[in-house]
C-alpha positions in Angstrom: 120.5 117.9 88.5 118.3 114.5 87.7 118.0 113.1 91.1 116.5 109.6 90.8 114.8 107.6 94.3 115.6 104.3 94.0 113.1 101.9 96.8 114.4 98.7 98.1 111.6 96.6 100.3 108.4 98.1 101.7 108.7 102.1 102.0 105.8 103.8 102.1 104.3 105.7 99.3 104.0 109.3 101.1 107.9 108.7 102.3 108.3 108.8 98.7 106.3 111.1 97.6 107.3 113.8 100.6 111.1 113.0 99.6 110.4 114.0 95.6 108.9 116.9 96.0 111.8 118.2 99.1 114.2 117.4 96.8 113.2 119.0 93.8 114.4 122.2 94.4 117.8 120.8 93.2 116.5 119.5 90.0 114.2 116.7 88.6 113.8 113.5 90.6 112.3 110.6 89.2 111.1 107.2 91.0 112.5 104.2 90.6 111.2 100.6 90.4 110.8 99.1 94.0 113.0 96.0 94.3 113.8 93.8 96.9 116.9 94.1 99.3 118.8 91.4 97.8 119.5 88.6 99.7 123.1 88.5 98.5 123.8 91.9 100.6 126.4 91.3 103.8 124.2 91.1 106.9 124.3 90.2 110.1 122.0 90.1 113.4 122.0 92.5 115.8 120.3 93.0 118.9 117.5 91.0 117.2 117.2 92.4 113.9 119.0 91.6 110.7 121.1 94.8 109.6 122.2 94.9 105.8 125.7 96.0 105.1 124.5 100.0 103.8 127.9 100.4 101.2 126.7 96.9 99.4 123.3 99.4 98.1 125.8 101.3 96.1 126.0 98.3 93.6 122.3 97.3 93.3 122.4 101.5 92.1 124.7 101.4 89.6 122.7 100.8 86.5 120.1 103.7 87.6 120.4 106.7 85.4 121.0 110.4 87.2 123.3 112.5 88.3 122.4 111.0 91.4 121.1 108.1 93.0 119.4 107.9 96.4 118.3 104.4 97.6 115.5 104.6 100.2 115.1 101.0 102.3 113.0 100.1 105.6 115.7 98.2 106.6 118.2 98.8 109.5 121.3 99.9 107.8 125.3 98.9 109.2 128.8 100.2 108.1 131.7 98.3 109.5 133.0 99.2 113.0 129.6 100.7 113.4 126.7 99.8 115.2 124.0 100.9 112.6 124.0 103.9 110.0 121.0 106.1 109.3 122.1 106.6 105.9 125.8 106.2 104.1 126.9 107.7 101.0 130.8 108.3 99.7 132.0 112.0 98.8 132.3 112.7 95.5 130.4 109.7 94.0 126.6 109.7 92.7 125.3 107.0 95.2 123.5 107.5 98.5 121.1 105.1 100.9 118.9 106.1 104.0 117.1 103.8 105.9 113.5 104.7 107.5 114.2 101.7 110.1 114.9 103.6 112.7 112.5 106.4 112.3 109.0 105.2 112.6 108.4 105.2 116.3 107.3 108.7 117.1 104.2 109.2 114.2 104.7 109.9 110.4 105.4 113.6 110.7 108.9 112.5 112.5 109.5 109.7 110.2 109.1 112.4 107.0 111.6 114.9 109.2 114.1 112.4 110.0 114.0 111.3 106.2 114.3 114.5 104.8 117.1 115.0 107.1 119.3 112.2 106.5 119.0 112.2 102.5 120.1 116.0 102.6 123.2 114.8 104.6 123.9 111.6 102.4 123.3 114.0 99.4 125.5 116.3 100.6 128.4 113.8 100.8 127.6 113.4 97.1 128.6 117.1 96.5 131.7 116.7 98.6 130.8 117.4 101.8 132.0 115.8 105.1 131.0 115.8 108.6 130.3 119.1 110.2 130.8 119.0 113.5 131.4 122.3 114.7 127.6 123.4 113.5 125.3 121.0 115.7 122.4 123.0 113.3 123.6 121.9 109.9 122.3 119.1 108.5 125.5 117.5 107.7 126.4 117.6 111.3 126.9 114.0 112.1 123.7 111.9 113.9 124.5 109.6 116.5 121.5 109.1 117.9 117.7 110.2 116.7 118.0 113.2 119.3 121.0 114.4 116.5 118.7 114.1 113.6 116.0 115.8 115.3 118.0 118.7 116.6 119.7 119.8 113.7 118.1 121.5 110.4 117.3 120.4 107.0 119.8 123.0 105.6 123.3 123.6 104.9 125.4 126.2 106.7 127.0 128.7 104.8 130.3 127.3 104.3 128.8 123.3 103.4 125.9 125.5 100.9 128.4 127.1 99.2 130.3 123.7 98.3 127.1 121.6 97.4 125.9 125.2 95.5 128.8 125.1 93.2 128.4 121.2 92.6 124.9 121.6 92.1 125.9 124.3 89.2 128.2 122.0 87.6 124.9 119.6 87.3 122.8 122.0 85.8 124.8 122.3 82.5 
């Protein structure tokens, strides 16, 4: 698999460099220009804080080569009928966003955890995973709240491995 990061505002360099070299064990990953979030991106304010509409990334990914794209913004991320999102991504398509908003409050090692986390999960919608919500340990157990992120692993069960394992063969050819 060619995995490309794609940056949008001011992430920090060792978020991106932690992220590459977790993710490589799927295949090459490549970085990205950084860009700005663009301006023409829904958003609204919330509590304070301007939130960017997370599915409107997908767009400003679509001319990056890969056989997937993961967007990494600082952020704070929304889906409609949802407060905020962590991350978003649609099954089965190449595209996937996290944001490191919401995870630089408790020190950098937290922020690298919580990042690895959540682009594992978003990835893994990309291989055709959904919500596992009987396994509060696998990462693609849904996160509500950072206590979620942090509880759960960085690894897929059994049954969501062996689904991103056979997409993840089909990539390698």
């Amino acid at each position: 698999m060619i995995l490309t990061i794609k940056p949008f505002g001011n992430v920090e360099p060792y978020v991106l460099d932690s992220l590459s070299k977790e993710l490589s064990t799927w295949g090459e990953v490549s970085l990205g220009s950084t860009e700005p979030v663009p301006q023409s991106f829904d958003h609204r304010i919330r509590d304070g804080q301007t939130q960017y509409l997370a599915s409107d990334f997908e767009r400003a990914m679509a001319r990056e080569p890969g056989d997937r794209v993961l967007g990494i913004t600082d952020v704070d991320l929304y889906e409609r009928g949802l407060n905020f999102v962590f991350g978003h991504a649609t099954i089965r398509d190449r595209f996937a966003v996290i944001s490191v908003a919401r995870f630089r409050n408790d020190g950098p090692d937290r922020l690298l955890e919580r990042s690895v986390k959540t682009a594992i999960h978003e990835l893994g919608h990309t291989f055709g995973l959904y919500h596992d919500d009987a396994n509060s340990d696998c990462v693609m157990h849904f996160s509500e709240k950072l206590e979620d992120t942090d509880r759960k692993s960085r690894s897929f069960c059994t049954k969501c491995n062996a689904v991103a394992a056979f997409t993840l063969s089909r990539l390698k050819k």
